[in-house]
N, C-alpha and C positions, 0 to 999 in steps of 0.2 A: 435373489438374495437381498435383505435389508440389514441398514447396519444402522448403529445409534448416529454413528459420527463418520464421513465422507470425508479424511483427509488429503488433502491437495496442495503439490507445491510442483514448486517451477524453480529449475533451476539453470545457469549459464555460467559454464564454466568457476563452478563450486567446488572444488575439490579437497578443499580447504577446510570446509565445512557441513557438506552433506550428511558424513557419516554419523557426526555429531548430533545432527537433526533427528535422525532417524535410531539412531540410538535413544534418543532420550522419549522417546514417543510410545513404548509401554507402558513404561511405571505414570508418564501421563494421564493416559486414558483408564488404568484403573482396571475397573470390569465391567467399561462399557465396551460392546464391540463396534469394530474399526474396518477400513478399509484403507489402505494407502497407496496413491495414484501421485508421480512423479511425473512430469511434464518438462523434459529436455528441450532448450534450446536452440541445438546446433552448440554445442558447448565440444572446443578444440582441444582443452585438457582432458586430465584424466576422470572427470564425472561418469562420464559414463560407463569404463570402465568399473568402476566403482559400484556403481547404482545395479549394473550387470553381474554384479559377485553377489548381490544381495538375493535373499529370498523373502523381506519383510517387506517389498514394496512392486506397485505394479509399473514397469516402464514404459513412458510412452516420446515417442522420440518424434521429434519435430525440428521443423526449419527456424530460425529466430523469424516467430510472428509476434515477441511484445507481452511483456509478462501478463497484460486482461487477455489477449486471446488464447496464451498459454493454461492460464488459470481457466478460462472458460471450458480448453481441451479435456482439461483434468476430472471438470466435475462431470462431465460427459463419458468420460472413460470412466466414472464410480458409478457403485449400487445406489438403489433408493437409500434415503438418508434422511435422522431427521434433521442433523445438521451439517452443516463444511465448515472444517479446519482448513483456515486459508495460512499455510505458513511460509516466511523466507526461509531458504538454504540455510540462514546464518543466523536463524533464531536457533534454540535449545526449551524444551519446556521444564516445569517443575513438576515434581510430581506429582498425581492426583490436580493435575491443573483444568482440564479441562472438562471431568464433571464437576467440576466447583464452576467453571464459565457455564454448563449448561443447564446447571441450577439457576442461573441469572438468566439466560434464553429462552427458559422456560416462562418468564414471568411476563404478565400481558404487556403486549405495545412494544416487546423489546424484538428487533428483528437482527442487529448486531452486537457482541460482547469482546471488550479489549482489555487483557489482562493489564496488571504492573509489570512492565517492562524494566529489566537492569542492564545497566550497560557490562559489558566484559569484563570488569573490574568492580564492580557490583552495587556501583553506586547507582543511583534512580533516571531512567533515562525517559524525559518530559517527551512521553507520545501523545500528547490528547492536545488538540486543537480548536481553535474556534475557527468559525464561518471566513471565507474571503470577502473581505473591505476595501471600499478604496483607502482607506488609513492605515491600514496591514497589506499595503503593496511593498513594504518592504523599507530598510533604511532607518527607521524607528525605534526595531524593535528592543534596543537597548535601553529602553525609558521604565520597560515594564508595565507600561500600560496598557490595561485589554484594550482599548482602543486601536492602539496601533502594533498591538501582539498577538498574531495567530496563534503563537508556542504557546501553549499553558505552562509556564515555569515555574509557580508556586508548588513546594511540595506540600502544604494542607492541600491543593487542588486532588492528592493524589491517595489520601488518606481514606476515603469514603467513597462505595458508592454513590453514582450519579450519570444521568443522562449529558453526553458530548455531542458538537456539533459534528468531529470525526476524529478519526483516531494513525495515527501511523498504522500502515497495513502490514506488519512481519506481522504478527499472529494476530486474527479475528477469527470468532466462533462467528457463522450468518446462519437464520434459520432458510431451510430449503425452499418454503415458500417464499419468504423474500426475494431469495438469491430467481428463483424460475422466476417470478412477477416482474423482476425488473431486467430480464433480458439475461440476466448473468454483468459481468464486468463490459464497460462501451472499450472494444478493444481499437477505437480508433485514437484512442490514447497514446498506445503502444508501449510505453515505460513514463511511471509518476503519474499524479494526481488521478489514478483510477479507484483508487480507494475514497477520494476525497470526493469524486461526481457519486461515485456508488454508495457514501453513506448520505449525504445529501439527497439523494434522490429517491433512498429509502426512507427519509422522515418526511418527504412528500406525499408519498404513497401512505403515509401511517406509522413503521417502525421505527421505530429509535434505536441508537448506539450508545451502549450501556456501558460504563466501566465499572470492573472491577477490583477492587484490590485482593479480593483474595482468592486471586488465582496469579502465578509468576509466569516468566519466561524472562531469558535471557537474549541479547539482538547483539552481536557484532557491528552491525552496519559496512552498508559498501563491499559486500563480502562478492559481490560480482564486478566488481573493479569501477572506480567515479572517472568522467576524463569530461574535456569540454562538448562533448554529444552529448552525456547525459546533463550536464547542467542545461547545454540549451533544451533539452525536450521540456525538463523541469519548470522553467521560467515559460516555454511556449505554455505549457499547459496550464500552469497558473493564469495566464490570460485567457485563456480557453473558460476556463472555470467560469472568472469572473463574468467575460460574456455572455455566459448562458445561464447567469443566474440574475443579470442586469438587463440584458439586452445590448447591440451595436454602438448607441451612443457611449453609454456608460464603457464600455467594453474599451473602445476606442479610445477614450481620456488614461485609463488603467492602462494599455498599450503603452501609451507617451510617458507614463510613470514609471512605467518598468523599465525605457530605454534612461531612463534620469538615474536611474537606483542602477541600474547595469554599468553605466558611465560610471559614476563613485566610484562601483567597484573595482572596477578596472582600474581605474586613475591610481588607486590605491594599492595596486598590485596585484588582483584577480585576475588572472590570465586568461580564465577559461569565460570571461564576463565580456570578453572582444568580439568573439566569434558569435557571443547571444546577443550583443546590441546589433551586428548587420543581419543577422535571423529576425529582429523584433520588427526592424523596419523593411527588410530585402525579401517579401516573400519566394525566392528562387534558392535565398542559402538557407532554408529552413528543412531538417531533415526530411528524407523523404518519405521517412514508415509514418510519420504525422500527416498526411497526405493534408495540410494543410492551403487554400489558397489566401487574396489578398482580405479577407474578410475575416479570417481566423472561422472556417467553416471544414469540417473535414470532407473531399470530395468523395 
C-alpha cells in the first residue's frame, strides 16, 4: 500500500495531549490519504492506554531509545509515502494544513516544509531559526541581532514564504527521498537538535527548509515534561552541532562559551544550568543515551 503522506509521531508520557493530536489530523489531511504510525516510548502514564483505545492510528511500542531513533522507528513501521509528517504529541494541526504544506514540497529544491506555528493561546510562536555561530552561542540574544540571534523573532520574518536555515521540529512535512538519502533522523542525538543536524544536512545534500505561512498548527511545548536532563542534552547538543559544522578547534572555543553562558545562568538563578556546566567540562556526568566521550564525538 501507498499513501500521499507517512505520519509519524513519538510520544513519552503524553497523555495530556495525544488525543488532541490525533483528533485534529483528518480535517488536516483533507483528501489526501494517510497512514498514522505512533511510536511509544516506554511512557508510564496513561498514553498508551489511550493510543490502545484508538483505531485511527498504528501502535508501536518501544523502550525510551530518544525521540530521532523513535521517529526513525515510525517511518519504518509506514507504507511507501510521498511524504512524512513528522509531528509532537502536543502540536494540533489546522485544517486542510497539510496539503497546503505539500503544495510547497512539491516545488523544486524544497526537501523540508514548516508551517506557522501558534502558541496555545494563539499568539505566533518564533520557530524558524538561523544556522549555529559562535555569536549565537547564547547570552545575546536579547539585542535582537541576527548576529547573535539564532530565534527569528521578527513577525515580518513570518508573513511570507521563504527558505530557513531550520525550523523547530513539532511539525515538518520531509520529502521521502530526503528523509531515505540522509539516513533518516542521527539518533545518536537522542532528545534535541535532531531536527537542526537533519535540516542542515539536508541543504547539503541539495534540499532546503521551506516555510510556510499558509499552512497552521498549534505546539504546546514541553508537553513531555522539561527538567535539568533535558536542558543538559540541549546545550550538549548544541555543541555537538557546532563541532561538526566547524570542526574540533572551533568546536572546542564554542565548548568554553557555553560553560561562560551556563555560568550567567546559573549565577542568575537557573538551576538546571549547574548540572550542564559540570556535563560541559566532566565528560562522566554527561548523560549516558548521548554516548558522548572527551571530544564531543558519539561512541
Amino acid at each position: 500500500m501507498s499513501v500521499n503522506v507517512a505520519v509519524t509521531v513519538v510520544t513519552y508520557n503524553s497523555e495530556d495531549h495525544v488525543s488532541a493530536l490525533l483528533d485534529s489530523i483528518p480535517a488536516a489531511l483533507g483528501d489526501l490519504t494517510a497512514s498514522v504510525v505512533v511510536v511509544d516510548n516506554g511512557s508510564t502514564d496513561r498514553t498508551l492506554a489511550i493510543l490502545g483505545s484508538r483505531d485511527d492510528c498504528t501502535l508501536v511500542r518501544s523502550t525510551n531509545v530518544g525521540y530521532a531513533a523513535g521517529m526513525n522507528r515510525a517511518v519504518a513501521a509506514s507504507p511507501q509515502a510521498d511524504a512524512i509528517l513528522i509531528l509532537n504529541p502536543d502540536a494540533t494541526l489546522d485544517a486542510d494544513s497539510v496539503p497546503r504544506m505539500l503544495a510547497v514540497l512539491d516545488k523544486p529544491g524544497v526537501g523540508i516544509v514548516a508551517p506557522r506555528v501558534r502558541e496555545e493561546d494563539g499568539e505566533l510562536s518564533p520557530t524558524l531559526r538561523r544556522r549555529p555561530t559562535f555569536g549565537r552561542v547564547g547570552g545575546l540574544s536579547f539585542t535582537g541581532w541576527p548576529r547573535f540571534t539564532e530565534r527569528i523573532e521578527d513577525p515580518r520574518e513570518y508573513e511570507t514564504e521563504h527558505d530557513v536555515d531550520w525550523a523547530v521540529g513539532a511539525v515538518l512535512l520531509v520529502d521521502s527521498e530526503c528523509y531515505e538519502r540522509l539516513g533518516g533522523m542521527d539518533e545518536s542525538f537522542f532528545l534535541y537538535s535532531e531536527e537542526t543536524d537533519f535540516s542542515l544536512r539536508a541543504r547539503d545534500a541539495g534540499w532546503a527548509t521551506r516555510y510556510t505561512p499558509d499552512a497552521g498548527a498549534v505546539h504546546v511545548g514541553g508537553g513531555s515534561g522539561e527538567s535539568a536532563t533535558t536542558h543538559m542534552m540541549k546545550i550538549l547538543n548544541r555543541v555537538r552541532i557546532y563541532r561538526r559544522l566547524t570542526g574540533p578547534v572551533r568546536g572546542w572555543f564554542y565548548l568554553w562559551a557555553s560553560v561562560l553562558v551556563e555560568l550567567r545562568r546559573a549565577v542568575l538563578g537557573r538551576k538546571e544550568s549547574w548540572p550542564t556546566v559540570r556535563a560541559l567540562v566532566k565528560p562522566s556526568a554527561r548523560p549516558a543515551p548521548l554516548g558522548l566521550n572527551e571530544m564531543f564525538v558519539p561512541r
